[in-house]
C-alpha positions, 0 to 999 in steps of 0.5 A: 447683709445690712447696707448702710448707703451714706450719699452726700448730695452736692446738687439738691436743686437737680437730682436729675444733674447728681452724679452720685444721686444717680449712682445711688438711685440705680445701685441701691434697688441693684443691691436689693435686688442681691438680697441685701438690706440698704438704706439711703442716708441722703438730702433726699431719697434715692433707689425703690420702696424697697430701700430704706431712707434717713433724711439728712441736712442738705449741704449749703454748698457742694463744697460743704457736701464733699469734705463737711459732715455731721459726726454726731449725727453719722455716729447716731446713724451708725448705732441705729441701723447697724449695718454690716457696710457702711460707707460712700460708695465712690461711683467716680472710681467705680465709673471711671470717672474723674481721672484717665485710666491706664491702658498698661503701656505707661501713656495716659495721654494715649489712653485718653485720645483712644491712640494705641502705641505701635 
């Protein structure tokens, strides 16, 4: 399987400090590991040697990273590797980060503090 990994840098000065940097650097060589064939399209390179890697521009802002991107130029990349994936890979939500998960009694608060209802 072609993977086509499209990971959007908001902290080029700090890949140490990117939380989707450091999704993409442990989950590619994972994913090549499983026999899959993944390239990194990022500001700068993420995962091993045995992943691929398109460079694209670095955002100006993290704002820009987020909700800004080149069509063209994603269509182009699109063309050329034709993957049989593509896409961001949404670590928050794989993660569980940015949001309180359920704990299937209704409470997020509880969930959030580790309470368990009675």
């Amino acid at each position: 399987m072609r993977v086509l990994y499209l990971l959007n840098i908001s902290n080029p000065d700090r890949l140490s400090a990117d939380s989707g940097w450091i999704f993409a650097d442990l989950l590619a060589p994972a994913l090549a590991d499983a026999g899959a064939e993944v390239t990194v399209a990022a500001p700068a390179p993420a995962g091993d040697a045995r992943c691929g890697f398109h460079q694209t521009k670095v955002p100006g802002t993290k704002y820009r990273a987020r909700f800004s991107a080149d069509i063209d130029e994603l269509v182009a990349l699109i063309r050329a590797e034709k993957p049989d994936v593509a896409g961001p890979l949404l670590h928050g939500r794989v993660l569980g980060v940015g949001g309180s998960r359920p704990d299937h009694s209704g409470s997020r608060r509880e969930a959030a503090s580790g309470a368990r209802p009675a």
